[in-house]
N, C-alpha and C positions, 0 to 999 in steps of 0.2 A: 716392322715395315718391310715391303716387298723390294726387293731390287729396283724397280722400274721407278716408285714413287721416291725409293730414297736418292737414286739418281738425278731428276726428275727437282727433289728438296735441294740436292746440292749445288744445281744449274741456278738455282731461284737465288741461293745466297750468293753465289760469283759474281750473275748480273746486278745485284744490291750494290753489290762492290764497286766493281769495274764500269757500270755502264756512263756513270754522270763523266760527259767530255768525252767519251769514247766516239775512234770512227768505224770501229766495226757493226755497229748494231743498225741495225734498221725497223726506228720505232713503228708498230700498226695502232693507234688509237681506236677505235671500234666505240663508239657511240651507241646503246644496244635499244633496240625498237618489237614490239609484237610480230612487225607484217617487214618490216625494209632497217636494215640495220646503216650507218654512215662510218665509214674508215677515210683515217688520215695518216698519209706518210710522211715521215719524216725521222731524221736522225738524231743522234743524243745533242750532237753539237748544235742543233737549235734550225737546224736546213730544212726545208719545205720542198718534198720531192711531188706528192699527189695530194691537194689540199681534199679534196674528195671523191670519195668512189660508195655509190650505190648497191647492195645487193640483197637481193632478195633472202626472206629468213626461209633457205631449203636447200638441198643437194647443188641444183643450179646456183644458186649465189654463192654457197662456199665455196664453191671452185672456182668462180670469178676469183676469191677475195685471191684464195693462194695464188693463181696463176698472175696476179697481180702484183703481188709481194715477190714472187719468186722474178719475176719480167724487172723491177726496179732495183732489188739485191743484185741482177745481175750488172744491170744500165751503169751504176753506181759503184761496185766493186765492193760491198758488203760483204761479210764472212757469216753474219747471224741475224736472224729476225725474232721479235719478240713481239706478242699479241698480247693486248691487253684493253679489258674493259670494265667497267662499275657494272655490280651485281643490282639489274633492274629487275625485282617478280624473278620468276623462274624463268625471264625468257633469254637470260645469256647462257643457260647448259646446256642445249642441242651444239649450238657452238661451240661452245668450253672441251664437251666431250670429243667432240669432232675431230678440232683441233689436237687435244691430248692423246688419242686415238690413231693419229699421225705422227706424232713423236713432237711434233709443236711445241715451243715454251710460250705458254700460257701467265700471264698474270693479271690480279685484281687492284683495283685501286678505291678506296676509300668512298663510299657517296658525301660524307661529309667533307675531306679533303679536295671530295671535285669542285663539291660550292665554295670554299674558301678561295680556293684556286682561279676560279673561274676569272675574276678582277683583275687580278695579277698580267694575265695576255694581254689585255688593251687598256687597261683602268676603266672599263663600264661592267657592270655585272648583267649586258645583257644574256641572253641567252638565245640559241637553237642547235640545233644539230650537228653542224657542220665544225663551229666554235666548241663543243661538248667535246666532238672526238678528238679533236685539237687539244683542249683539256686534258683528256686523258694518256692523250701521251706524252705532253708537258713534265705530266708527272710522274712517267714512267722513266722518264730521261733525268728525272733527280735523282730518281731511285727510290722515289714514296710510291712503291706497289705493296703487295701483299701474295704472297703463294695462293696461287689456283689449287686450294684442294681438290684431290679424286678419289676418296675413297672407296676401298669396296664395295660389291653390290650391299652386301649384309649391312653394314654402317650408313650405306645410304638408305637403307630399307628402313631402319631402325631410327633414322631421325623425319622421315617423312610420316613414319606412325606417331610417335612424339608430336609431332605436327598436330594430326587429324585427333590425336587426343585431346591438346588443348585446345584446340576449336571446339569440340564435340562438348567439355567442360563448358565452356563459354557460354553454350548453347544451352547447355543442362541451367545455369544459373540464372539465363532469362526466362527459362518456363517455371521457373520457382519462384522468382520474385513476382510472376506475370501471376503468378495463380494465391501468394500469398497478400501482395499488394494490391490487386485488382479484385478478383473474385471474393476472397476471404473476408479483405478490408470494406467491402462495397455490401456485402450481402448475408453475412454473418460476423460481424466482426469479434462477438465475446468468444470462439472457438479459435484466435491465434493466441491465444495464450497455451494453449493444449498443444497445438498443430505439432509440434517437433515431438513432444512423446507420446505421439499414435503414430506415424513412421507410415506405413502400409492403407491403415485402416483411415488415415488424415485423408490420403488423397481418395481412396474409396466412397468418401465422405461427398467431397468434391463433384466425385465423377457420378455418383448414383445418390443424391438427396440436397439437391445444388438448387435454389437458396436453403434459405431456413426454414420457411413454410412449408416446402415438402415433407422435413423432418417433423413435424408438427404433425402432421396427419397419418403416421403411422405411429403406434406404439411401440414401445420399447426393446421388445423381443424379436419383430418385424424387423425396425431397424435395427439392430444390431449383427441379427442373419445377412441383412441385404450389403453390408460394410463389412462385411467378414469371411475370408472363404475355409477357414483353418478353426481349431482349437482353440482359444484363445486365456491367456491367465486372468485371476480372478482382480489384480490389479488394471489390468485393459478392462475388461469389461467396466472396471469403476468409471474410468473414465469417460466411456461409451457415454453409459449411464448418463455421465454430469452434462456432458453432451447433448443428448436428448432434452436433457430436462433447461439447458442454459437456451437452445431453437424455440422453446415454447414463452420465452422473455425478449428473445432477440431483437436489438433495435436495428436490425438492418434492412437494408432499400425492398423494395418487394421486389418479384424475379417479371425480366422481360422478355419477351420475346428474344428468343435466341440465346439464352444464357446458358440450358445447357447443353447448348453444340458446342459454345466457347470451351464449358467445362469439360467437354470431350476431349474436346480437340487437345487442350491445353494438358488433361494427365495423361491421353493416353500419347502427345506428343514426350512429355517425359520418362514418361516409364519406356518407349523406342529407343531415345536418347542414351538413358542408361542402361539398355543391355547395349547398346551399339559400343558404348564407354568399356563395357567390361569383355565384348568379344575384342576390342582394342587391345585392351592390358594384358590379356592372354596372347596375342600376337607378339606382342612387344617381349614378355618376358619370353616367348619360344625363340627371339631373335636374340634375344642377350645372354639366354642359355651357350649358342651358337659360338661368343665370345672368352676365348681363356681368361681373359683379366677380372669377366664381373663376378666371380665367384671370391676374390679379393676383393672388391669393393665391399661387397655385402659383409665383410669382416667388420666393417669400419663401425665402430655405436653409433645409432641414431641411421643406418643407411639401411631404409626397406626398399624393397624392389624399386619403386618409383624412384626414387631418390637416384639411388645407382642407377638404374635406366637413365636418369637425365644426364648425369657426368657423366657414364660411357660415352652418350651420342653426343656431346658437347667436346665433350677432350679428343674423341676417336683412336687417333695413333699418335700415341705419346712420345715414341721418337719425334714427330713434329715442330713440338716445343725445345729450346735449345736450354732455358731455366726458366724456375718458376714465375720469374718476373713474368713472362710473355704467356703463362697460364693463367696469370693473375688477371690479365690485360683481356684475355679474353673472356674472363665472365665480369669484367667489370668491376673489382675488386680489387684494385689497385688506387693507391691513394694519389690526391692530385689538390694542387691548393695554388692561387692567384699571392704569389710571393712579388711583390715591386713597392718600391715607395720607402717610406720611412717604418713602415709597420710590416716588413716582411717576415722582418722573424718571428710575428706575432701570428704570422698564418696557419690554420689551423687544417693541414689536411681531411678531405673527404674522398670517400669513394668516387671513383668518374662516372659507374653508370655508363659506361659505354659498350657494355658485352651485353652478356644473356641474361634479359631481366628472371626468363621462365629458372635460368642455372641459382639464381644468388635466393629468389626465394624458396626455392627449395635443398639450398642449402644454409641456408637461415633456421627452418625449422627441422634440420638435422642436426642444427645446431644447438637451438633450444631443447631438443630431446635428450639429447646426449648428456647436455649440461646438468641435466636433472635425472638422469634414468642411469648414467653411467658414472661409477666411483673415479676412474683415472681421470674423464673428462671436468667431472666436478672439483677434482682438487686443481687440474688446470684453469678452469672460471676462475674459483674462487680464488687462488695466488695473482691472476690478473686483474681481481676488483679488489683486492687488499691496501689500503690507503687511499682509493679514489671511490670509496661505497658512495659519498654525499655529491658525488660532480652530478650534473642534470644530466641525463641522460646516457649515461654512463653503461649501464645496461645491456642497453641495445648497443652501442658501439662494440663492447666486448664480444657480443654474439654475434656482428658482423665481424669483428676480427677473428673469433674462433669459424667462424664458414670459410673464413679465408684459410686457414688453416687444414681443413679438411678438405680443402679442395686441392690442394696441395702433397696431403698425404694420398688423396685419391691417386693422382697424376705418378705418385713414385709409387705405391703399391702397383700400379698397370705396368712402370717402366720395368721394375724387380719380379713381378710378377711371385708377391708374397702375398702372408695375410698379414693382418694390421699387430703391429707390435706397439704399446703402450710409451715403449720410451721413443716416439716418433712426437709425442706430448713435450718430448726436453727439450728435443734440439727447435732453436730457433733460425 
């Protein structure tokens, strides 16, 4: 961690500390908006100095907000001001940075925590903007904020591709389902039983002999040229073959007008798709190259590039984290259970689910790999299903318990900055 940040982490925990009851501070709530953001001033001890101020989201507004806050710290006799907003869309980091870029203490507070809160002010839950950034700094003055991360460019780069990846994913899986579901299912439907082991020559299919009756009206040899642009082995071409011959039986719809532009449209939007997916991944891994720690991750059994791509950009700077509890807490991996009444001891913790859905399954299936593909991990599994093989669902808990685990050695293989040691399996 850099000087600046770590300075920066230490201010964040003080104000955690000190600020509930404090009269030095002077809270800024900051309500965040696309076009006009709303700020409320007030101090910890609960004082209403400027119930609202207006500013534009640009160069000219920010400077309102400061000269505003700096005009009321003085009026007041303030020693510190702290800004703080809920992460709406990307549209509080022009601010964020702005501020941080000034030497600003910056913090976040909870979107969940704002709506519970919200009642609490008046006992109505209604709601707008002005009540919102009131909110927010309600809760800055308990002390339920969160550090304003800023990480470097590269860590920022590195989870904004992560981003466009799983979007672009998303994306890939509706022109698959669109082209297996719709097209396939509508218009040939006895070739989706084949469709996953022709890979290439499947969508070829699609894209050049789209219904079934086309295929019909050329011969064997024809069509197989026209769906193929390579070599092909003598098991593919079997398949071709049954192919050809399963169009000349097919009970599917006959072809409409338009059908194949659909089918145009629709493989060769895939096939875009997935080279756009894999100039991504190549991005991504030249950025995590960039990083000392990921070559430590990649130690870890079961962590292929993606894998570690996703906990780099998820954990960042693992100085951050103070123990693992608050590593845990952030992919959501932290157990939580409704304990009250007569049956509390009988509560059954579960995961919260409150962190990174994209971190936990792909550390789910690091986990499953691992379990099965690596000797140390395997004898770890199996000592923790030892006595409880026949419990329902047992299984799967152990493999979310082992992700949690590797998420874990992830975070202290970054802090030590080693590779993975097997007796990291003992200690608990």
């Amino acid at each position: 961690m850099d000087q600046v940040n770590h300075n920066r982490l230490e201010e964040f925990r003080q104000l955690r500390q000190e600020v509930r009851h404090s009269g030095e501070y002077l809270i800024v709530g900051i309500d965040i908006a696309k076009d006009r953001h709303y700020a409320f001033f007030g101090t910890a001890t609960g004082k209403t100095l400027l119930r609202r101020l207006v500013f534009s989201n640009d160069h000219e507004g920010f400077r309102k907000l400061l000269d505003q806050a700096e005009a009321l710290r003085v009026q007041h006799g303030l020693k510190k001001v702290v800004y703080g907003m809920e992460p709406t869309a990307n549209y509080h980091k022009p601010l964020g940075e702005y501020l941080i870029g000034l030497g600003r203490t910056v913090v976040l507070v909870s979107g969940v925590t704002v709506k519970r809160n919200r009642e609490t002010l008046d006992g109505r839950w209604d709601k707008h903007d002005i009540k919102d950034s009131a909110n927010v700094a309600d809760l800055i003055s308990q002390g339920k904020c969160l550090y304003y991360e800023h990480p470097s460019a590269e860590l920022r780069g590195l989870r904004g591709l992560l981003s466009l990846k799983r979007r672009l994913k998303k994306q890939e899986h509706g022109y698959k389902v669109r082209i297996r579901n719709h097209l396939i299912a509508q218009y040939f439907p006895e070739m989706d039983r084949d469709y996953a082991q022709l890979g290439a020559e499947g969508l070829s299919i699609v894209r050049w002999c789209f219904p079934a009756s086309q295929i019909v009206q050329l011969d064997v040899d024809p069509f197989i040229e026209r769906v193929t642009s390579r070599r092909i082995r003598v098991e593919k071409r079997r398949r071709l073959e049954v192919i050809w011959e399963k169009a000349g039986e097919s009970i599917g719809c006959d072809g409409v007008p338009g059908v194949e532009h659909e089918a145009k449209v629709m493989v060769e939007g895939l096939r875009q798709i997935r080279e756009m997916i894999k100039e991504t991944e190549d991005k991504i891994l030249g950025l995590c190259k960039q990083f000392p720690a990921y070559p430590y991750i990649l130690t870890i059994p079961g962590f292929g590039p993606d894998v570690s791509a996703k906990v780099l950009g998820a954990i960042g700077d693992p100085d951050r984290f103070q123990n693992g509890k608050q590593v845990l807490k952030m992919g959501g991996l932290d157990l939580s259970a409704d304990r009250s009444g007569k049956d509390s001891d009988k509560a059954t913790p579960v995961i919260s689910k409150r962190g990174k859905a994209d971190l936990r399954y792909a550390l789910y299936q690091a986990a499953f790999i691992a379990s099965t593909k690596n000797r140390d991990f395997m004898l770890y599994y199996t000592n923790k299903l030892r006595g409880r093989e026949k419990e329902k669902g047992i299984h799967t808990k152990m493999l979310v318990k082992l992700s949690a685990k590797m998420l874990l050695i992830a975070w202290t293989l970054m802090k030590k900055k080693e590779a993975f040691d097997p007796a990291y399996l003992i200690t608990e």
